[in-house]
Jmol script that loads the backbone (N, CA, C; Angstrom):
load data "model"
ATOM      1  N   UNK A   1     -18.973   7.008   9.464  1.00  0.00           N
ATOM      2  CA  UNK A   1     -17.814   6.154   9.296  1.00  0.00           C
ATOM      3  C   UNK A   1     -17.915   5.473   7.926  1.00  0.00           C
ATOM      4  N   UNK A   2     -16.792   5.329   7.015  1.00  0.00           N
ATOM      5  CA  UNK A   2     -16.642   4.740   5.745  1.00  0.00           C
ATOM      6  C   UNK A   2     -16.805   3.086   6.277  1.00  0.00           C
ATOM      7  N   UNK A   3     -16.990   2.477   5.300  1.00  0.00           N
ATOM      8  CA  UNK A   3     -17.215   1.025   5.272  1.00  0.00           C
ATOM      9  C   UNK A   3     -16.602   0.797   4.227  1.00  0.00           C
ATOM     10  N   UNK A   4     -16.100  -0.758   4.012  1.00  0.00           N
ATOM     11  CA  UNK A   4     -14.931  -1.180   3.099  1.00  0.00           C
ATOM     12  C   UNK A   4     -16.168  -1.375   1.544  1.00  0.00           C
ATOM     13  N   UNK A   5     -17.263  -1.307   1.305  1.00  0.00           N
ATOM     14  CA  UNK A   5     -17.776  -0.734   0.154  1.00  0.00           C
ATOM     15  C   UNK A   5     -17.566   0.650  -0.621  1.00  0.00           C
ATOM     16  N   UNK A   6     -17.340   1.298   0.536  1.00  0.00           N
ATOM     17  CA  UNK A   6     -17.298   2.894   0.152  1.00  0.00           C
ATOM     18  C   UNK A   6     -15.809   2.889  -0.454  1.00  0.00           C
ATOM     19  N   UNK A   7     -14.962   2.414   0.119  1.00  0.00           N
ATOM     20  CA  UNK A   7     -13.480   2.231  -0.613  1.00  0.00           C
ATOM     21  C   UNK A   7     -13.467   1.700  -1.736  1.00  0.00           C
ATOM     22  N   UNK A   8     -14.144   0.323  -2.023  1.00  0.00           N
ATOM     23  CA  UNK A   8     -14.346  -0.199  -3.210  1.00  0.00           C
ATOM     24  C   UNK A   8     -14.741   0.106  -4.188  1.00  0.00           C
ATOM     25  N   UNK A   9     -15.779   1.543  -4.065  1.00  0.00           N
ATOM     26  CA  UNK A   9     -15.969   2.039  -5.135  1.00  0.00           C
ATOM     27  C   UNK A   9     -14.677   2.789  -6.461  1.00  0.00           C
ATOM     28  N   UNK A  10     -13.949   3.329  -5.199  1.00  0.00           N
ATOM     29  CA  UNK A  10     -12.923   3.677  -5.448  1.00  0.00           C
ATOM     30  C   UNK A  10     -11.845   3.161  -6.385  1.00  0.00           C
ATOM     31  N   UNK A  11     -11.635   3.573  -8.276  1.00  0.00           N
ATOM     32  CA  UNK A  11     -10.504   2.729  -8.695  1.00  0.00           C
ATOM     33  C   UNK A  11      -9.570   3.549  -8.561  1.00  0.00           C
ATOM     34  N   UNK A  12      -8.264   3.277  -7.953  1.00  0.00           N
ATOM     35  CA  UNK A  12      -7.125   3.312  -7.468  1.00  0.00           C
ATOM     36  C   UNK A  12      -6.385   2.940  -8.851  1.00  0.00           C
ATOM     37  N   UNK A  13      -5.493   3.590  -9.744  1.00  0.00           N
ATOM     38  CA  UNK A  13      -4.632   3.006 -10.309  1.00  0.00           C
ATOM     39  C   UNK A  13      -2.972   3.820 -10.260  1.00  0.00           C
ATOM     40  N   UNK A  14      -1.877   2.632 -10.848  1.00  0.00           N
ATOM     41  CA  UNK A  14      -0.689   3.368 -10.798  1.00  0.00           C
ATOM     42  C   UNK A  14      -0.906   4.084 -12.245  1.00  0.00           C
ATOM     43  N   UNK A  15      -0.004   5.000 -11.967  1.00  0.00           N
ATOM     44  CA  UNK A  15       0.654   5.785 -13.378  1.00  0.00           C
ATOM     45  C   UNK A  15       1.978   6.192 -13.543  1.00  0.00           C
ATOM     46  N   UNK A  16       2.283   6.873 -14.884  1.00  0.00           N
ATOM     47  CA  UNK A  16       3.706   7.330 -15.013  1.00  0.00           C
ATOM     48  C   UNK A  16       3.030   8.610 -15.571  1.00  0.00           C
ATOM     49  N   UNK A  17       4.077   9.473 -15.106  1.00  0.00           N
ATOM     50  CA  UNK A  17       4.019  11.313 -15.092  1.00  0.00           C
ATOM     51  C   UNK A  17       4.472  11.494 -16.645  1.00  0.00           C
ATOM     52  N   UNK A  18       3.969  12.039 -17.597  1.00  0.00           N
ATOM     53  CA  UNK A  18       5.181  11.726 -19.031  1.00  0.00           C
ATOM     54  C   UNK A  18       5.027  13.074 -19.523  1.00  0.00           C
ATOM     55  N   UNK A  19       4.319  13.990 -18.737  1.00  0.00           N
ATOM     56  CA  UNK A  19       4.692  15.517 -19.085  1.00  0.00           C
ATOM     57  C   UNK A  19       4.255  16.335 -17.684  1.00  0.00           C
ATOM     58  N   UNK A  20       4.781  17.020 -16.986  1.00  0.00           N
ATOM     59  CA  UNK A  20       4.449  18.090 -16.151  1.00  0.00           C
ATOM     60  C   UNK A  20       4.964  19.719 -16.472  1.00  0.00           C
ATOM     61  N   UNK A  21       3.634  20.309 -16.422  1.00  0.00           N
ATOM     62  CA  UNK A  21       4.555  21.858 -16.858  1.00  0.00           C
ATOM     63  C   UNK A  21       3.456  23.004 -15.547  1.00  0.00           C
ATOM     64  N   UNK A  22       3.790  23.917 -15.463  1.00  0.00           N
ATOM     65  CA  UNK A  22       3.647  25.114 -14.663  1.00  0.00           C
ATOM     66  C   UNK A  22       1.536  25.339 -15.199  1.00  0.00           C
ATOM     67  N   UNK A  23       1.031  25.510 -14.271  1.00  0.00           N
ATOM     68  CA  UNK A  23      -0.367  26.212 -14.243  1.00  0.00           C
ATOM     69  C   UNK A  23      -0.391  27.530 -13.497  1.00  0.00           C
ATOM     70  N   UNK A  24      -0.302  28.151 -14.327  1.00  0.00           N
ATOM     71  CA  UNK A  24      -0.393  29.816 -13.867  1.00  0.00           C
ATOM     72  C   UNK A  24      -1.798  30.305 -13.636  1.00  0.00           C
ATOM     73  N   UNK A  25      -2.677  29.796 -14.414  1.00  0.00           N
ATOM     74  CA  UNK A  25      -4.505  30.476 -13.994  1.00  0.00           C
ATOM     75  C   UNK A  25      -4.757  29.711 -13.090  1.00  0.00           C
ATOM     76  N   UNK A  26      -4.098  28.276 -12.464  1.00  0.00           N
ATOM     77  CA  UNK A  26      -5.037  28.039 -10.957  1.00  0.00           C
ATOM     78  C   UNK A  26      -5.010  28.411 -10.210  1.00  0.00           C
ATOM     79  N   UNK A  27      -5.751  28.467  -9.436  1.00  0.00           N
ATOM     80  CA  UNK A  27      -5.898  30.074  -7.800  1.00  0.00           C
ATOM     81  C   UNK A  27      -5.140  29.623  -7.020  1.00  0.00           C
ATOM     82  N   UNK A  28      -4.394  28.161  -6.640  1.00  0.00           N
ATOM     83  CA  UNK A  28      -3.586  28.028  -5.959  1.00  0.00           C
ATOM     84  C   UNK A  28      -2.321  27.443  -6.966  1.00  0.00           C
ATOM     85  N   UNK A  29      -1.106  27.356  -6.390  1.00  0.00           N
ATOM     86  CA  UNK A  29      -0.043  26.870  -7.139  1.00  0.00           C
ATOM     87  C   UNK A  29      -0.251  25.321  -7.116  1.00  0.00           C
ATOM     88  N   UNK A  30      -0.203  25.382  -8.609  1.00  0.00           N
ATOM     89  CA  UNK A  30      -0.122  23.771  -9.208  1.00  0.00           C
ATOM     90  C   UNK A  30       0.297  23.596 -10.450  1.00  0.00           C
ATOM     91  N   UNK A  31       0.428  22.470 -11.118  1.00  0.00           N
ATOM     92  CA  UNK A  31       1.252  21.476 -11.866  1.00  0.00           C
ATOM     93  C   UNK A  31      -0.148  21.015 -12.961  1.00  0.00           C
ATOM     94  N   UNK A  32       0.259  21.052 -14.494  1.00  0.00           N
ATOM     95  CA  UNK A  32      -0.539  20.835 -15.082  1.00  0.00           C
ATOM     96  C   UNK A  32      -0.120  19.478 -15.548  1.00  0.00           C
ATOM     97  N   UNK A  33      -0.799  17.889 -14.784  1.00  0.00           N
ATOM     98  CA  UNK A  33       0.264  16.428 -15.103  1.00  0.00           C
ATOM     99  C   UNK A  33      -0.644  15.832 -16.340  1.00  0.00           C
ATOM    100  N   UNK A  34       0.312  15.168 -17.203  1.00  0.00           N
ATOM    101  CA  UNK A  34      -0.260  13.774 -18.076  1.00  0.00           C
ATOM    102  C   UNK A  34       0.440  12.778 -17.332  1.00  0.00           C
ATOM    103  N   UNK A  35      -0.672  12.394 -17.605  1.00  0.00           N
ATOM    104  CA  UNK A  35       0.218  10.704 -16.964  1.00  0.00           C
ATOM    105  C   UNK A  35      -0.549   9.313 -17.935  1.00  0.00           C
ATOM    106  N   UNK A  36       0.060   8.290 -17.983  1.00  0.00           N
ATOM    107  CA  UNK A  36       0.170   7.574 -18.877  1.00  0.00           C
ATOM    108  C   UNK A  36      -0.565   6.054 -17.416  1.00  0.00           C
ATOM    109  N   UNK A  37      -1.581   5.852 -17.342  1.00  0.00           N
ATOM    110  CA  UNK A  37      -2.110   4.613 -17.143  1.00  0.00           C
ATOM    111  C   UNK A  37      -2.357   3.404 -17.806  1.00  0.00           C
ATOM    112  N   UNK A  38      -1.644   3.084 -18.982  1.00  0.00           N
ATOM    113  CA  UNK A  38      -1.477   2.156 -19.796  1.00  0.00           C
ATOM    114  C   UNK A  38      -2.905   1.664 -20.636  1.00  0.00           C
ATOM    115  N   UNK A  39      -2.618   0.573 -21.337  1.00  0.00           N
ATOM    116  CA  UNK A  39      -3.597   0.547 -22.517  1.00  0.00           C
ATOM    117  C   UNK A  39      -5.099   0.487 -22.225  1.00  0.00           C
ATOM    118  N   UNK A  40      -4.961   0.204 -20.764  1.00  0.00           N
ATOM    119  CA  UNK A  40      -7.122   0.344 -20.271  1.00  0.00           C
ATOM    120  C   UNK A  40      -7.434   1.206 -19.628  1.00  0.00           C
ATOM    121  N   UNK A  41      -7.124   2.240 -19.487  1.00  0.00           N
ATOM    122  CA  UNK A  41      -7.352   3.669 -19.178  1.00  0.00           C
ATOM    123  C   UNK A  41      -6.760   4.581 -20.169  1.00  0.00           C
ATOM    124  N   UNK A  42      -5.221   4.381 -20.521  1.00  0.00           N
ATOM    125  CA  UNK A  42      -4.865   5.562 -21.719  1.00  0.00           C
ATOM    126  C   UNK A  42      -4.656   6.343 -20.745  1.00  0.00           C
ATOM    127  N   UNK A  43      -4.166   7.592 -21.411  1.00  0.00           N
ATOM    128  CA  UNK A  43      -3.432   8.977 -21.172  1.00  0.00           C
ATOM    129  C   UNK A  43      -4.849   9.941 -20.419  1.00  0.00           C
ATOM    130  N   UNK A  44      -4.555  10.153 -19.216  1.00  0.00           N
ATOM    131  CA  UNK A  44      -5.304  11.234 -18.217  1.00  0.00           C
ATOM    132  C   UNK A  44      -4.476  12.576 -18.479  1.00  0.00           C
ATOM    133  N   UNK A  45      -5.215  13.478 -18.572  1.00  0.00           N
ATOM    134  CA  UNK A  45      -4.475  14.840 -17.314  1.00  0.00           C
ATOM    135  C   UNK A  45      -4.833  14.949 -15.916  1.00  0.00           C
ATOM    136  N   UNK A  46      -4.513  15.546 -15.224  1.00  0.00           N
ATOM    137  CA  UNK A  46      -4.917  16.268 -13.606  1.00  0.00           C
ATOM    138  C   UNK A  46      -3.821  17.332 -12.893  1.00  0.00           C
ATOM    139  N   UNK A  47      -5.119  18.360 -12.394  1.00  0.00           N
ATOM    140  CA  UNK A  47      -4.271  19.614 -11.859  1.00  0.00           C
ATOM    141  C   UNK A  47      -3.944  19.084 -10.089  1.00  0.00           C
ATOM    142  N   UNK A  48      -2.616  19.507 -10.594  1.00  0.00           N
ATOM    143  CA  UNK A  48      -1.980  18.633  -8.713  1.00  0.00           C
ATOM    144  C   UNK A  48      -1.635  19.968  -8.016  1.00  0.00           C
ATOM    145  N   UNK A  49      -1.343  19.992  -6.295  1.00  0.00           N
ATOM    146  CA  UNK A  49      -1.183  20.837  -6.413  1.00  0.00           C
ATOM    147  C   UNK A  49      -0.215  20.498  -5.340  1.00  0.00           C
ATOM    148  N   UNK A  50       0.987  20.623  -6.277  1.00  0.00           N
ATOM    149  CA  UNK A  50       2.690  19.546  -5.662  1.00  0.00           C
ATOM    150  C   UNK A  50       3.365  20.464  -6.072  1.00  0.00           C
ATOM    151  N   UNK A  51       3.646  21.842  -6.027  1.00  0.00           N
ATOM    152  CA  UNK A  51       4.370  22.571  -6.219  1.00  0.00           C
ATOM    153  C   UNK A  51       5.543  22.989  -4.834  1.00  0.00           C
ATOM    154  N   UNK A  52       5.188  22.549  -3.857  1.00  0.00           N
ATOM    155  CA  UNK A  52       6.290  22.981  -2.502  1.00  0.00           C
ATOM    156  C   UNK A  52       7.301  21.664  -2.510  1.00  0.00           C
ATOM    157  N   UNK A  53       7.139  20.722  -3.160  1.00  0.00           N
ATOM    158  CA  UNK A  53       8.249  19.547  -2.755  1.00  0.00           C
ATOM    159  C   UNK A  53       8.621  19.324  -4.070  1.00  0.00           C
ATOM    160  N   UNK A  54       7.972  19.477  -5.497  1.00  0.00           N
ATOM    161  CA  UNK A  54       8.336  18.710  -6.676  1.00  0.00           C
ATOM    162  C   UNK A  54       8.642  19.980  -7.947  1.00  0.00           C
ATOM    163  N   UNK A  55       9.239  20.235  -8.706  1.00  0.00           N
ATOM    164  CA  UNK A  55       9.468  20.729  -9.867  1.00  0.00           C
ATOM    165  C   UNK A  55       9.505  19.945 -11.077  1.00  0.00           C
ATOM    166  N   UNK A  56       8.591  20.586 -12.263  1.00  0.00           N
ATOM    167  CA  UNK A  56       7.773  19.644 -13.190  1.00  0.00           C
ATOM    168  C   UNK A  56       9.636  18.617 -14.113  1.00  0.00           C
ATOM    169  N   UNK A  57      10.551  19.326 -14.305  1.00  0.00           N
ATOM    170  CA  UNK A  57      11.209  18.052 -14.716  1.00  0.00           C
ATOM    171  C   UNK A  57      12.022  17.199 -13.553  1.00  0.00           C
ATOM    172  N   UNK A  58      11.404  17.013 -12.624  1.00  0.00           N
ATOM    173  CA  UNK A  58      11.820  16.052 -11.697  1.00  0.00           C
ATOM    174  C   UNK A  58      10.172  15.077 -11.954  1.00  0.00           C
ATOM    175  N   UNK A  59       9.249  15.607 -12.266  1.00  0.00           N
ATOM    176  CA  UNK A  59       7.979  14.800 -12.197  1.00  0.00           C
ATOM    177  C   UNK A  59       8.548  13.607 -13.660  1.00  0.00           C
ATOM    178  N   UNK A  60       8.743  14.089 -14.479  1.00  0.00           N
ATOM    179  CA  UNK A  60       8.557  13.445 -15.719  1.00  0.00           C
ATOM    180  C   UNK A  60       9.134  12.317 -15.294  1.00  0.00           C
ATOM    181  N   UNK A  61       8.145  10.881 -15.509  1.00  0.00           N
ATOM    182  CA  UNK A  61       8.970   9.476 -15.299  1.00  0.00           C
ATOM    183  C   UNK A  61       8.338   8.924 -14.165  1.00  0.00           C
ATOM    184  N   UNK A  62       7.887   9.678 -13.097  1.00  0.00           N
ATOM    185  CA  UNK A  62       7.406   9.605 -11.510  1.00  0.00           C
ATOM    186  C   UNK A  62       6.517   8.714 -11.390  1.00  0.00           C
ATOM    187  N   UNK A  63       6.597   7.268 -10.796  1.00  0.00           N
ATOM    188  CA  UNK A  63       5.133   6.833 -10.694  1.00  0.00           C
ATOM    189  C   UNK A  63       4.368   7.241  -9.958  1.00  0.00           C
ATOM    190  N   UNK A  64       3.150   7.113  -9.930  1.00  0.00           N
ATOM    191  CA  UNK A  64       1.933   7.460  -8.857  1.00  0.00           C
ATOM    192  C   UNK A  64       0.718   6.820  -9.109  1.00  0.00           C
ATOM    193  N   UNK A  65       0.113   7.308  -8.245  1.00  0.00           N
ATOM    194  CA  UNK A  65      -1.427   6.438  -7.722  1.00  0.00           C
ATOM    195  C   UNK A  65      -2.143   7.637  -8.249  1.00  0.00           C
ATOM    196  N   UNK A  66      -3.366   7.516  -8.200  1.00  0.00           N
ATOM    197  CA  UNK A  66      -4.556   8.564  -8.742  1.00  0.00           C
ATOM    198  C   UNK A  66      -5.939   7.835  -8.767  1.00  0.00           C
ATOM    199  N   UNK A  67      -6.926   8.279  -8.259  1.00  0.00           N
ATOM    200  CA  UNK A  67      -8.511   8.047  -8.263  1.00  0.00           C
ATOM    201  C   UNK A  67      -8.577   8.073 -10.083  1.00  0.00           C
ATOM    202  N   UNK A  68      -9.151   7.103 -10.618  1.00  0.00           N
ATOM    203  CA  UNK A  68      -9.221   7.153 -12.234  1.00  0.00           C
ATOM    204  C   UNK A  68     -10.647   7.459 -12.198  1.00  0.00           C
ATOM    205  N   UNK A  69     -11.970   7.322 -11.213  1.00  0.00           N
ATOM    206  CA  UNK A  69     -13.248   6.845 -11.737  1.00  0.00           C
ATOM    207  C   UNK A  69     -14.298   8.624 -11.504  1.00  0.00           C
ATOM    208  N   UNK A  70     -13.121   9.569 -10.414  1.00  0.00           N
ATOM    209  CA  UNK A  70     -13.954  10.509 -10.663  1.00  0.00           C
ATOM    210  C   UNK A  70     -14.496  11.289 -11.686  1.00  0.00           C
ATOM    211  N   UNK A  71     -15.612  11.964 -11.695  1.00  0.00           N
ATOM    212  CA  UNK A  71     -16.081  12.587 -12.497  1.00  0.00           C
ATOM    213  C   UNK A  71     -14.659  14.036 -13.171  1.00  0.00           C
ATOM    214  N   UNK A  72     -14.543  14.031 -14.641  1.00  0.00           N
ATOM    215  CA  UNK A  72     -13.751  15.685 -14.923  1.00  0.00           C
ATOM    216  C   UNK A  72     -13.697  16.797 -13.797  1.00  0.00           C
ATOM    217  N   UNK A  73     -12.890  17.298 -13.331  1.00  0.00           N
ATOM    218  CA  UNK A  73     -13.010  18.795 -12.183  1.00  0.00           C
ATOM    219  C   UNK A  73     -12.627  19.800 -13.342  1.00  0.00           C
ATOM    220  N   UNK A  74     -13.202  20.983 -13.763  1.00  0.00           N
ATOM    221  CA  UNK A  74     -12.778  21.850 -14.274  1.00  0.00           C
ATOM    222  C   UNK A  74     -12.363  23.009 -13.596  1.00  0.00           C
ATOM    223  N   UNK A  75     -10.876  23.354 -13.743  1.00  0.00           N
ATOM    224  CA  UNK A  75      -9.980  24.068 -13.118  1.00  0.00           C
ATOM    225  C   UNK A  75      -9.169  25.457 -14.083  1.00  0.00           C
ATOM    226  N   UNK A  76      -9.999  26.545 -14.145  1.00  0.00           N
ATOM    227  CA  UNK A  76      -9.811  27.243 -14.669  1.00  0.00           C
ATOM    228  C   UNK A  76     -10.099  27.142 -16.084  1.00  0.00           C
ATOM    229  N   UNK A  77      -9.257  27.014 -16.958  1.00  0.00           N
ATOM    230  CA  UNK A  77      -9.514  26.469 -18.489  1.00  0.00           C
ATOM    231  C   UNK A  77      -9.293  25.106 -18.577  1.00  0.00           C
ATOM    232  N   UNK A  78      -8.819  24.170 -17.770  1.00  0.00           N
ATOM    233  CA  UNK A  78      -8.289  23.139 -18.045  1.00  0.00           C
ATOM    234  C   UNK A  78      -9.520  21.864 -16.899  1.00  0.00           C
ATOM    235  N   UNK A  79      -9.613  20.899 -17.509  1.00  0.00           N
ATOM    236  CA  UNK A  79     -10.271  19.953 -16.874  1.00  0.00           C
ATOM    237  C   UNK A  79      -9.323  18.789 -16.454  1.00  0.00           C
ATOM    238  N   UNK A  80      -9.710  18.636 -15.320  1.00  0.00           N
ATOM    239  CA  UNK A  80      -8.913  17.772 -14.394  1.00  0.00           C
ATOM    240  C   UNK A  80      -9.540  15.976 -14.473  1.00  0.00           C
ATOM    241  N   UNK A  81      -8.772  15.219 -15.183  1.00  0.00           N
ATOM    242  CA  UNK A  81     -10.094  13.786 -15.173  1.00  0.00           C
ATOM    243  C   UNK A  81      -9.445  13.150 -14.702  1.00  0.00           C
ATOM    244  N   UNK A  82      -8.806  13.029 -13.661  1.00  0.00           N
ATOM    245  CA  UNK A  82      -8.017  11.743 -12.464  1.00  0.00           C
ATOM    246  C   UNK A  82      -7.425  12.697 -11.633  1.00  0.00           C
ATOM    247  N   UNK A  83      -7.429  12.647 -10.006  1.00  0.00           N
ATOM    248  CA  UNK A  83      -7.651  12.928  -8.721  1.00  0.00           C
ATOM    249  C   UNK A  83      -5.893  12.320  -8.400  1.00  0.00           C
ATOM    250  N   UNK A  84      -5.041  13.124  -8.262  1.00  0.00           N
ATOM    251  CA  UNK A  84      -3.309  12.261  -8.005  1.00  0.00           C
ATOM    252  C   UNK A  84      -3.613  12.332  -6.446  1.00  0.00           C
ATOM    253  N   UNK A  85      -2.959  11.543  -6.215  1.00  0.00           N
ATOM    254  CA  UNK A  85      -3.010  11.050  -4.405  1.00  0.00           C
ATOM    255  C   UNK A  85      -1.531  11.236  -3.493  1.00  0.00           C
ATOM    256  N   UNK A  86      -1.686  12.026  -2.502  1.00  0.00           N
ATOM    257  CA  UNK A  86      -0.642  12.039  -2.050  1.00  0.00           C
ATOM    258  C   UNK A  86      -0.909  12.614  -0.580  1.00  0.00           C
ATOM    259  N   UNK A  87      -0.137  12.959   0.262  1.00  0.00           N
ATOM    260  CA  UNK A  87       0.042  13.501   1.817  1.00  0.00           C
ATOM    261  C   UNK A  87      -0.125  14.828   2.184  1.00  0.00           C
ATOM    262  N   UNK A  88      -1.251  15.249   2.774  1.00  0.00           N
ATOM    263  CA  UNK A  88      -1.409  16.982   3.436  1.00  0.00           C
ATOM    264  C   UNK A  88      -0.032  16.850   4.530  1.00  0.00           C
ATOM    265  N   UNK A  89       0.740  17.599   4.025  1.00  0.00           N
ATOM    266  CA  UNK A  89       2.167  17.391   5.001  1.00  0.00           C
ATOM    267  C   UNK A  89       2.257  18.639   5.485  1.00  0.00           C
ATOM    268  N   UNK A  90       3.316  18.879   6.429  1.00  0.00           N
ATOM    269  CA  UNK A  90       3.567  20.180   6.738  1.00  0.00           C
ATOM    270  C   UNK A  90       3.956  21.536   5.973  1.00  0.00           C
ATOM    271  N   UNK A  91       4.826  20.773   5.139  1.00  0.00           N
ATOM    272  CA  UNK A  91       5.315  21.947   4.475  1.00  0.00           C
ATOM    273  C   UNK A  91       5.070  21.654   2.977  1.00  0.00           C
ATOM    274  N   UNK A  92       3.286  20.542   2.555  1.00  0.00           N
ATOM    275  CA  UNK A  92       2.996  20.402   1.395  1.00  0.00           C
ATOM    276  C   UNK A  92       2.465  19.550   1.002  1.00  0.00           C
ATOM    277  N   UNK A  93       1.873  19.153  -0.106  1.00  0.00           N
ATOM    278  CA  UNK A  93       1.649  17.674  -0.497  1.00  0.00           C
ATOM    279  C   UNK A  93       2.916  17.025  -1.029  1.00  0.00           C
ATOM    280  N   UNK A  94       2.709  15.592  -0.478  1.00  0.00           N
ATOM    281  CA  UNK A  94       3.833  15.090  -0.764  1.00  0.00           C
ATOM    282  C   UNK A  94       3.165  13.561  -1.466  1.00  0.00           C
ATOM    283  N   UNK A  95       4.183  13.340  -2.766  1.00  0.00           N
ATOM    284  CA  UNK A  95       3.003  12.421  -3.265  1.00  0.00           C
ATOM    285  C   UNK A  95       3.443  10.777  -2.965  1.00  0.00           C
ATOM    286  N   UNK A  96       1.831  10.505  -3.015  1.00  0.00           N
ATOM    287  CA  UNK A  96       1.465   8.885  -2.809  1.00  0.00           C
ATOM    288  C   UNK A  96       2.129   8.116  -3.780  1.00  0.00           C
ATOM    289  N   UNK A  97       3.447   7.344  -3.628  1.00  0.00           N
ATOM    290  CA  UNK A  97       3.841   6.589  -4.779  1.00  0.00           C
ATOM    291  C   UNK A  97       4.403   5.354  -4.097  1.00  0.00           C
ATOM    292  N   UNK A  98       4.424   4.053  -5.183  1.00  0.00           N
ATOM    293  CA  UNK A  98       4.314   2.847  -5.557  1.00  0.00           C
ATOM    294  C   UNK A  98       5.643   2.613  -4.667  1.00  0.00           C
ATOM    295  N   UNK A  99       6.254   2.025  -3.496  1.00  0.00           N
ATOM    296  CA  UNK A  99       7.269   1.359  -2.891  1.00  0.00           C
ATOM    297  C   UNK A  99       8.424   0.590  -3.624  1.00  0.00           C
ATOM    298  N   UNK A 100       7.992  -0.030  -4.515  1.00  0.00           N
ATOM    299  CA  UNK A 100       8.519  -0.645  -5.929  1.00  0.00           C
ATOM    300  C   UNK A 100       8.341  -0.164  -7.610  1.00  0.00           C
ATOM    301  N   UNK A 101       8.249   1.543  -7.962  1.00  0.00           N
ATOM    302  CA  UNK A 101       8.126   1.511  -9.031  1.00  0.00           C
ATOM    303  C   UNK A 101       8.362   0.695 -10.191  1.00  0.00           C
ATOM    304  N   UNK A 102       9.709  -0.005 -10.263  1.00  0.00           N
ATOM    305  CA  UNK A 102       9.713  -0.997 -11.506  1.00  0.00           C
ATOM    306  C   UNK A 102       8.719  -2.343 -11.253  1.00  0.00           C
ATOM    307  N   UNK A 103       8.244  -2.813 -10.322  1.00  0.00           N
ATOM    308  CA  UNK A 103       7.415  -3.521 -10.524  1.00  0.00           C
ATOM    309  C   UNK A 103       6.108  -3.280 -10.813  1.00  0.00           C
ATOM    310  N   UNK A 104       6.062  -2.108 -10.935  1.00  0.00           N
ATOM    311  CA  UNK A 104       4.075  -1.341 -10.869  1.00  0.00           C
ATOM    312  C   UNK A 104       4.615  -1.309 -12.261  1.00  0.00           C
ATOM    313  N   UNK A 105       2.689  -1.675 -13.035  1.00  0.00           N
ATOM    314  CA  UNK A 105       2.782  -1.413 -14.332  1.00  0.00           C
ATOM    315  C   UNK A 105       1.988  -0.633 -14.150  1.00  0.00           C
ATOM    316  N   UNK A 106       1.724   0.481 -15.327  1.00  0.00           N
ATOM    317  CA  UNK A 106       0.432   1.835 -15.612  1.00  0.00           C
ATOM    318  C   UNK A 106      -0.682   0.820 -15.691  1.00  0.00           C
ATOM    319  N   UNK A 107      -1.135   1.222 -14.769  1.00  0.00           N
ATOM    320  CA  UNK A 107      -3.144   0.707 -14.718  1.00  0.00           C
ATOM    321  C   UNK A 107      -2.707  -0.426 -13.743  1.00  0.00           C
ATOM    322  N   UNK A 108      -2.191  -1.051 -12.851  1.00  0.00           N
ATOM    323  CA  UNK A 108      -2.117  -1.589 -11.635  1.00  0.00           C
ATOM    324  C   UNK A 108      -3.188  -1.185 -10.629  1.00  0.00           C
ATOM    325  N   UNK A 109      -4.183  -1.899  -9.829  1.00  0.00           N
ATOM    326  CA  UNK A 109      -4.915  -1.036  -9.610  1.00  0.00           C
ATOM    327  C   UNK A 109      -4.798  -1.508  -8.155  1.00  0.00           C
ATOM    328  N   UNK A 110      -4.887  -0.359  -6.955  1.00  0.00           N
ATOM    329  CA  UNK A 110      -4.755  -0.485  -6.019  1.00  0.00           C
ATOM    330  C   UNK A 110      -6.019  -1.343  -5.029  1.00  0.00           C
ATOM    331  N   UNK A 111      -5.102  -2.200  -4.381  1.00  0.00           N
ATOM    332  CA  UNK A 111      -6.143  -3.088  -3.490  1.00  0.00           C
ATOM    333  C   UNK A 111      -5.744  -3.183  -1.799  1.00  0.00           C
TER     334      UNK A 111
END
end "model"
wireframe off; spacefill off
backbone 0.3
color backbone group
């Protein structure tokens, strides 16, 4: 069983999506995202894999949540350095986002 330390390790921050385009070499279908966590984190990438509910110019602008503290995942040619968060759904991932986008700023960090 997790304990509320094990969560804490965890930094949680918001972001904004400010480029999504097509990943053709990952073994499953996914989304190659930048996203913009503002001036104390700066600009991440991460390979999502939100292709059954989202198409990349509907992403651009999108807020979201994302693990900032994991280690790089390297995903084919491309390295993945923030973890996007969202729902094992039925028919997909469906993503974890902010209830109030205009009030979330990039790097808001989830508590």
């Amino acid at each position: 069983m997790a304990v509320y330390d094990d969560f804490a390790k965890l930094d949680i921050r918001a972001g904004t999506i400010i480029k999504a385009e097509a990943f053709p070499k990952a073994r499953k279908p996914a989304y190659k995202l930048t996203i913009d966590f503002g001036a104390g984190i700066g600009i991440k990438r991460s390979s999502a894999q939100i292709t059954a509910y989202y198409k990349p110019e509907d992403l651009t602008g999108k807020k979201i949540l994302a693990v900032v503290n994991f280690p790089p995942r390297q995903i084919a040619d491309f390295f993945s350095e923030v973890l996007v968060l969202g729902t094992d759904s039925e028919g997909g991932i469906v993503l974890a986002v902010p209830d109030k986008p205009g009030e979330v700023k990039d790097g808001d960090k989830l508590c």
